[in-house]
N, C-alpha and C positions, 0 to 999 in steps of 0.2 A: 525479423524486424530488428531495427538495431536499437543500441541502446538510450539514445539520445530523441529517437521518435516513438520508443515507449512512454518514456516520460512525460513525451510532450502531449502522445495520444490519453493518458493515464490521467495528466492533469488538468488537459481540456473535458474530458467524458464527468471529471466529478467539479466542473464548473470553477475551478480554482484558475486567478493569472498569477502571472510570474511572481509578480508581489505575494500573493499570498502563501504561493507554495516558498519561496525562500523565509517568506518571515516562520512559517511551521518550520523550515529547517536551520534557521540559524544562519542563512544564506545572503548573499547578494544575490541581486535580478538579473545583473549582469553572470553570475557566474551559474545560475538556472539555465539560462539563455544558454552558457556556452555548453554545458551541460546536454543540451536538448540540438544543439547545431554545428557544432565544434568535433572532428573526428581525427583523431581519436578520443575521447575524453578521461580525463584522469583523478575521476573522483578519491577520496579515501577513503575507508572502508567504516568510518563512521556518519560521514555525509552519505553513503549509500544506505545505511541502516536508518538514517534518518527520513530523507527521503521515500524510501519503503515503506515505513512505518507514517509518512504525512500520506503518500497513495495507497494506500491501505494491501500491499501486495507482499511478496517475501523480495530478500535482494536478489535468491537465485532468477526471479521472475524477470524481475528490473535488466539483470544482466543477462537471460538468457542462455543459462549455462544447465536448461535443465528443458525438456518439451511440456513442462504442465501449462495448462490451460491456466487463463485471466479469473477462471473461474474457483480453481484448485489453489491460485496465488492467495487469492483473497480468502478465503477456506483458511487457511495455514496460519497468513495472518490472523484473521480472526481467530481460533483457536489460542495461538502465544497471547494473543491480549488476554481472551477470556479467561486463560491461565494464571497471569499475577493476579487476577481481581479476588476479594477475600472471601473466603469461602461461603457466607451467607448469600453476594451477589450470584458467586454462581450457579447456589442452590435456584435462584430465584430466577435465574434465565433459564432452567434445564426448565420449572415448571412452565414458564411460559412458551418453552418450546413446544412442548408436549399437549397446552391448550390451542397452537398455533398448529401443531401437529394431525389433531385430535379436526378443527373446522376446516380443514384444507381437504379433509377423507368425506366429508360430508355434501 
């Protein structure tokens, strides 16, 4: 998949438009757009960390420079986020994991 109909597929699936995904990135619509349609595209490597982090994936995902799944992307991400949070929030999601863990076996 390339890189311009990840993004586009990434940001239709979690219901975001072009507006809203450039205003998460500090972006224009237009340059989302050319982002998503424009080949080759030449983002810089802090608008792709951005974007990444608005679609919730890593950027090797974004660009494709690795075979993990949509699935493993978001995993990754998730994780880095739950990593800066302070140490009492992440006491406080492992528990909830673990209750969410715990009704899912049941």
């Amino acid at each position: 998949m390339k890189f311009g109909t990840r993004i586009k597929d990434l940001r239709t699936r979690r219901g975001l438009t072009l507006d809203q995904l450039a205003q998460e990135t500090n972006s224009s619509k237009s340059y989302i757009w050319e982002l998503e349609n424009k080949n080759p595209p030449r983002p810089s490597a802090e608008k792709l960390a951005a974007i990444a982090a608005a679609l919730g994936v890593t950027v090797d995902y974004l660009i494709g420079t690795d075979e993990q799944t949509l699935e493993k992307a978001e995993d990754k991400a998730f994780f880095r986020e739950y990593s800066s949070l302070p140490e009492e929030t992440r006491r406080q999601l492992r528990e909830m994991a673990k209750i969410l863990g715990t009704k899912k076996g049941k």
